[in-house]
N, C-alpha and C positions, 0 to 999 in steps of 0.2 A: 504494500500500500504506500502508496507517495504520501511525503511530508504534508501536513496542510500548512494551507499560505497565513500570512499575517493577517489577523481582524480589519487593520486599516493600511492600506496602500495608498501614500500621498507622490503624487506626481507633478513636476515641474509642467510649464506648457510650450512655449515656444522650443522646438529644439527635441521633444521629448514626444509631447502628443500630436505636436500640429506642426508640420512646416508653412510656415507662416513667412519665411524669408521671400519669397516674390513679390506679397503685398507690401512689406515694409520697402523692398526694395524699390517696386511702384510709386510710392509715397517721398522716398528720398528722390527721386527722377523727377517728380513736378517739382519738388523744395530746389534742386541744382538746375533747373531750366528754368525755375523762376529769378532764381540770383546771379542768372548768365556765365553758370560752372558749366565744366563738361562733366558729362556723368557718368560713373562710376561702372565697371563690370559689376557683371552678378555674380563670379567667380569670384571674384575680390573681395565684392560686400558680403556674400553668405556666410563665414566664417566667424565672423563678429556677432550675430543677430545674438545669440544669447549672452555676450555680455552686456547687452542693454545699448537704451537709445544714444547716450553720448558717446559711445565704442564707434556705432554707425555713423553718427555725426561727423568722427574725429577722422573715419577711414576714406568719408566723403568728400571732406571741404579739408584738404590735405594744405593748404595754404592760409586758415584759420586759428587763430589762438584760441584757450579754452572757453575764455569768455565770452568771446564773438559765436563761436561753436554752441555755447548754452543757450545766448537767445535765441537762436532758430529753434529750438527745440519744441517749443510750442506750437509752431508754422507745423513742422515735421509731425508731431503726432496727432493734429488737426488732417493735415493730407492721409495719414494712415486710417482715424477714424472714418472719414468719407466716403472710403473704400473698402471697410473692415470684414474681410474673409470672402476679397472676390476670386483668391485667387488659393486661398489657404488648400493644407488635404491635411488628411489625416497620413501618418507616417504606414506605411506598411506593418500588417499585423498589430499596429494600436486596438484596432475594433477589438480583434479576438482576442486581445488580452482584458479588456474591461471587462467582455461578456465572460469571462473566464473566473474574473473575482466574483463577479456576481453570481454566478453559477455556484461556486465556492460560500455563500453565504456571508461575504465577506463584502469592506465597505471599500471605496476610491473613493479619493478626493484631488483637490488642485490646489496649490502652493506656489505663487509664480510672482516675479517682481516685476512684471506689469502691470500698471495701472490698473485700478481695480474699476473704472469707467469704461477702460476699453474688454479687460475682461470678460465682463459681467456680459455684456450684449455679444460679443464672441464665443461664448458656452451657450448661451441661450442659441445663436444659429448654428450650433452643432446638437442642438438638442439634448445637452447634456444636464438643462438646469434642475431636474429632478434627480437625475442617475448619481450625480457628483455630492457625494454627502458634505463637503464645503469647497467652499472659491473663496482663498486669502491673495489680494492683491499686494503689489510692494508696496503701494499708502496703506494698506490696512490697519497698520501699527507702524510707531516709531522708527523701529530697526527692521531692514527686513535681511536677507539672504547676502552675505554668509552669516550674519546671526543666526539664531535658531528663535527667534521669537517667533515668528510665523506657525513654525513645526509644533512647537511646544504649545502653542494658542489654538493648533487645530487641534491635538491631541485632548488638552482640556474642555473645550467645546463637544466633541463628540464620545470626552470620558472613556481615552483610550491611555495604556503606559506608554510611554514611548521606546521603551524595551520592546515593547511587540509591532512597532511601525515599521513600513520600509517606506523610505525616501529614494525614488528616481528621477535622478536629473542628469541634466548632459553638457553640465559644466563644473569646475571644479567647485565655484562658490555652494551649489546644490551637496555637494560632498559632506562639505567644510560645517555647512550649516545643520545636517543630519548628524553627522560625529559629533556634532557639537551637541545637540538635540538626545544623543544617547540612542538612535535610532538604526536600523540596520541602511547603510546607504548602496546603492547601486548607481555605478558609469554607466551612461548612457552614449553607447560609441555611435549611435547613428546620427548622434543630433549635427549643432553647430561646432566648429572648431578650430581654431586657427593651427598652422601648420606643426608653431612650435609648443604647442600646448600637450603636453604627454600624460595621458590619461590614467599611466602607472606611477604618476607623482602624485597620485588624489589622495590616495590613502584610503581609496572606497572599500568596501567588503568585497566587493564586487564587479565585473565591467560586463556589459553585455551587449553583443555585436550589433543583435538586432529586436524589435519586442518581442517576437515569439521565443527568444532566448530566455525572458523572465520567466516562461512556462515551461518549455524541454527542456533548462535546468535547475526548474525549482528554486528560482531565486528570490522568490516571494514569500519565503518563509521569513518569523521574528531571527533577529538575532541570536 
């Protein structure tokens, strides 16, 4: 008899459940042809997406300082909103792993340091806002990812230990914030990732190629 999975499996979103990097990269192409840049490969930009919006900013407008970089920021996530999940999918084998927890009697949730405005109407178009037993965005709380506030606010919320969570995410701060959380964490090697980013420095419990790999090898059990 196979291991059973953890009562709650919380999952990162950009990078992890959705490839979402087309839209945002749609969204940075109006922001760079309205400020008369040239625009960016999507080879270039995809790499960055899950370190967040000023990572993009910064890989974008390559001739900008930090500060000139930040105020665009609100232009850039106004263009993403506009267009939110025209372009998005779901990662291969994402479906079969949710319907898998759930089939498991067990709960999924979302944890993700995206605005929780833009979130919130992005699960709801994937039909997720019932299934997903919470959505914490990065304004949700004070701190969010690599802290472990988020992790540790969902676990209280739905009255779980966090000895028995697993956290998947597909960056290192997703890692950092689960270990830190006391949680079992798992690599998520399909998401986003920059060239020199080594996913055997995370210090995750775990790295897993693809999502079906959280199933054929049982990597959803507690720690």
């Amino acid at each position: 008899m196979s291991e059973p999975i953890a009562p709650l499996i919380l999952f990162d979103l950009d990078g992890t459940l959705l490839d979402s990097a087309r839209d945002l990269h749609a969204a940075m192409a109006v922001l760079l042809a309205e400020k008369g840049e040239p625009p960016v490969d999507f080879e270039v930009f995809r790499p960055v997406v899950s370190k967040g919006a000023r990572a993009m900013l910064k890989r974008s407008f390559i001739g900008s300082d930090e500060q000139q970089r930040d105020a665009l920021l609100p232009e850039f996530l106004a263009h993403y909103e506009a267009a939110l999940a025209a372009h998005s999918r779901l990662f291969d084998g994402v479906a079969e792993v949710l319907a898998h927890i759930e089939m498991q009697q067990s709960r999924w949730g979302i944890v993700t340091n995206k605005p929780f405005y833009l979130a919130e109407p992005l699960i709801e178009k994937l039909g997720w806002s019932r299934r997903s037993a919470i959505l914490l965005g990065g304004d949700s709380l004070p701190r969010k990812k690599p802290d472990p506030d988020q992790l540790l606010h969902a676990c209280t919320v739905l009255g779980e230990v966090p000895e028995k969570v697993v956290y998947v995410g597909d960056d290192e701060r997703d890692v950092q914030a689960a270990n830190a959380a006391g949680m079992r964490s798992i690599g998520a090697l399909w998401g986003y990732r920059p060239d020199d980013d080594d996913p055997q420095r995370w210090q995750a419990d775990d790295l897993a190629a693809t999502p079906l790999e959280l199933i054929e090898h049982g990597l959803l059990r507690s720690r």
